[in-house]
Each structure stands twice: as structure tokens, then as C-alpha cells.
C-alpha positions in Angstrom: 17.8 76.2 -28.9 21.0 74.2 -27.1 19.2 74.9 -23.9 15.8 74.0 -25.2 17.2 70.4 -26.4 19.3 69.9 -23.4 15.7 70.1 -21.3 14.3 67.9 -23.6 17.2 65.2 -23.3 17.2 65.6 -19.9 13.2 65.3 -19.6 14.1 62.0 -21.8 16.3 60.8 -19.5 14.3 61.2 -16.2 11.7 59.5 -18.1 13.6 56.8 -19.0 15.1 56.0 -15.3 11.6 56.2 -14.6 10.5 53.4 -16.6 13.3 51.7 -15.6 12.3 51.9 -11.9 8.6 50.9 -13.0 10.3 47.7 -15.0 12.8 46.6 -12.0 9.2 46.6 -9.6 7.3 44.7 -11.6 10.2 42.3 -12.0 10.6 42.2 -8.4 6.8 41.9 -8.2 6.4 38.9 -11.0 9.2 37.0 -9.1 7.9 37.4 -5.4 4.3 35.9 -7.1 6.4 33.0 -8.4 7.9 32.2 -4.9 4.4 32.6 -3.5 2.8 30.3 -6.1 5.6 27.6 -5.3 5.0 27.8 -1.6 1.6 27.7 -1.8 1.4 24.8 -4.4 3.9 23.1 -2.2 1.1 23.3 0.6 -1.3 22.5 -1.5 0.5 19.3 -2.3 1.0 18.6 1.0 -2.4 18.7 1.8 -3.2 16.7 -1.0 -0.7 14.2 0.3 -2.3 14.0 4.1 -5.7 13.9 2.9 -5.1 10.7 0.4 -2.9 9.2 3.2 -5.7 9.3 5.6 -8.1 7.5 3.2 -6.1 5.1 2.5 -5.5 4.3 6.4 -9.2 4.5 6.9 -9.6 2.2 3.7 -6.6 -0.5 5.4 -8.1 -0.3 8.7 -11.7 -1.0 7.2 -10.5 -4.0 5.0 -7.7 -5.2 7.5 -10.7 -5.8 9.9 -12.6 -7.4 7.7 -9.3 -10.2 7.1 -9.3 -10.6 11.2 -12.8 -12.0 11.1 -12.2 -14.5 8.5 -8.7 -15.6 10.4 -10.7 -15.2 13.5 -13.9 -17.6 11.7 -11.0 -20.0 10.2 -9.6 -20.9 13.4 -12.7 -21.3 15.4 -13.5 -23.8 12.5 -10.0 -25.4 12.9 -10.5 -25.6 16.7 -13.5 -27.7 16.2 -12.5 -30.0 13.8 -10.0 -30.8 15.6 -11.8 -31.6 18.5 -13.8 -34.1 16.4 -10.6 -36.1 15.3 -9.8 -36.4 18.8 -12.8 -37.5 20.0 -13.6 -40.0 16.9 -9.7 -41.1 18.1 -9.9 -41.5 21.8 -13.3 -43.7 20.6 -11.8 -45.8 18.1 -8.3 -45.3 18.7 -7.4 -48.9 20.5 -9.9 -50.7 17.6 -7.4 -48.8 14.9 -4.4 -50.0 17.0 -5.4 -53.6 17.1 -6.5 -53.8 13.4 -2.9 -52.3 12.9 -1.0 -54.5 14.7 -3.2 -57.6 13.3 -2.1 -56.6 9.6 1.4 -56.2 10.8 1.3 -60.0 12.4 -0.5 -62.2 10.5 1.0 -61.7 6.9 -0.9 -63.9 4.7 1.1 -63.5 1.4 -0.1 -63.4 -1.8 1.0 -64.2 -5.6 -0.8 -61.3 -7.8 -2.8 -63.3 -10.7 -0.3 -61.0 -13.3 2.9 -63.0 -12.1 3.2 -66.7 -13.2 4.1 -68.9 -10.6 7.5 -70.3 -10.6 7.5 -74.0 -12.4 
């Protein structure tokens, strides 16, 4: 019977290194799918990443653009304006000058009707 129960144990044993083996794989198996699963959310993120940076170059390009015109429409606006000061100046410009230097000239003082006059 010793030899009987010493096949048995040893039929355990096997058995058990056997599951052992079978164990250690599908560790080794479970952690390779974990370092696969990083990498490829990783990418995935990067993608991700790209893509939304793209839009939002394509969304600053489109609406950038759109700021030029206006700057572009402003100073078109300013240009003209200004050329109608200088040409309402270089028409008027000696009349201003003379009614300028006339005020300067000919002070004509005046008591204001709040302030008595001095007695």
C-alpha cells in the first residue's frame, strides 16, 4: 500500500507544479495585457491630444481672420477720417489761426455779474 500512496502523492505533486505552471502563465499573461492596455491608451490619448489640437488651430485660424478684417476695416476708417481733418484744416486752418491770435490780442476784460464791483 506504501507504494500505492507514494504514486498517489507523487501524481499530487506533478499535479500541483502543474497548476503552478498554469498560474505563473496566466500571471505572466494578465500583466503583458496590462502593459498592452497602457500603451495603447497612451496612444489613444495621444491621438486624442492631436486631434483636439488641430481643431483648435483650425477654430484660431478661422476667428483670428475674422479679427484681421475688422483691424484691417478700422484703419481704412481711421485713414479716411483723417484725411478729412486735414483737408477741413488746410481749408480753414489760417481763418482758425487768425481768430486765435485775435482772442489772444484784443483782451476785452470782463467783471462776471456774481462779483461786486469794488466801491
Amino acid at each position: 500500500m506504501s507504494a500505492q500512496n507514494s504514486a498517489g502523492i507523487q501524481t499530487l505533486l506533478d499535479a500541483e507544479r502543474e497548476a503552478q505552471k498554469i498560474v505563473q502563465k496566466a500571471r505572466e499573461y494578465r500583466t503583458k495585457r496590462v502593459k498592452d492596455a497602457r500603451s495603447e491608451a497612451q496612444k489613444e490619448i495621444e491621438d486624442y491630444r492631436k486631434q483636439k489640437e488641430e481643431e483648435y488651430k483650425a477654430f484660431e485660424k478661422e476667428h483670428s481672420s475674422g479679427n484681421q478684417k475688422a483691424e484691417d476695416d478700422a484703419n481704412k476708417d481711421t485713414e479716411e477720417k483723417l484725411k478729412e481733418i486735414k483737408g477741413i484744416g488746410d481749408k480753414q486752418g489760417s481763418k482758425v489761426i487768425d481768430d486765435l491770435l485775435k482772442a489772444v490780442f484784443d483782451v476785452k476784460p470782463e467783471v462776471p455779474d456774481r462779483i461786486e464791483a469794488p466801491a
